[in-house]
C-alpha positions, 0 to 999 in steps of 0.5 A: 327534706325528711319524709314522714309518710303523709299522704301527700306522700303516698299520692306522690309515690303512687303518681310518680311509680305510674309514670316510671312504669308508662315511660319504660314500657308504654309504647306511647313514650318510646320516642321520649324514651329515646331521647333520654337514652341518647343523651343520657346512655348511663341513665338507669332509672327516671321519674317524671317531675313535670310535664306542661302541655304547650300548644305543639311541644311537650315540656318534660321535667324528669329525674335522672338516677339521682343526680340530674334533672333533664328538662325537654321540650319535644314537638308533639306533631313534627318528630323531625324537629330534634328535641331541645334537651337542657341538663340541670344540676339537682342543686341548681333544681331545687332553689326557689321550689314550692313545699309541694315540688320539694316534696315530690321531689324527695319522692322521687329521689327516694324511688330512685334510689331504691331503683339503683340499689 
């Protein structure tokens, strides 16, 4: 997918840079910050693609540099239960997504990549 700088776009980017500045450096995010570094140490960069509220886990989609997506489920009231951590390929991510999803993720591709450069 081509972005073309529509204002779903722009919504996106906005959304998508908060997000990475509250994983690196809120102080809320540390323990999911953990979680990535541990099992991805060559990590540099991440977004957030998704995020679903359950009634005690947190289901975290997030992009991985460039290459890998990362979906967690973490219990949100019982840290000694150790986060279940599921690697998916970004070809194997992107089939079956929504035009709106596509679009994020491209986004969040595209920042990603300017993180790295």
């Amino acid at each position: 997918m081509k972005l073309i700088r529509s204002k779903t776009e722009q919504d996106f980017r906005v959304r998508l840079i908060n997000s990475h500045k509250s994983l690196f450096q809120e102080k809320s995010n540390e323990r999911l910050l953990s979680v990535l570094r541990n099992s991805f140490p060559d990590m540099r960069t991440a977004y957030f693609i998704g995020h679903t509220p359950e009634q005690e886990e947190d289901l975290y989609t997030i992009l991985i540099n460039t290459d890998t997506i990362a979906r967690i489920e973490m219990n949100r009231y019982n840290h000694d239960i150790k986060p279940n951590v599921v690697v998916i390929s970004l070809r194997d991510y992107v089939i079956g997504l929504s035009k709106m999803s596509q679009i994020k993720l491209t986004v969040a591709l595209d920042l990603a990549k300017k993180d790295l450069e």
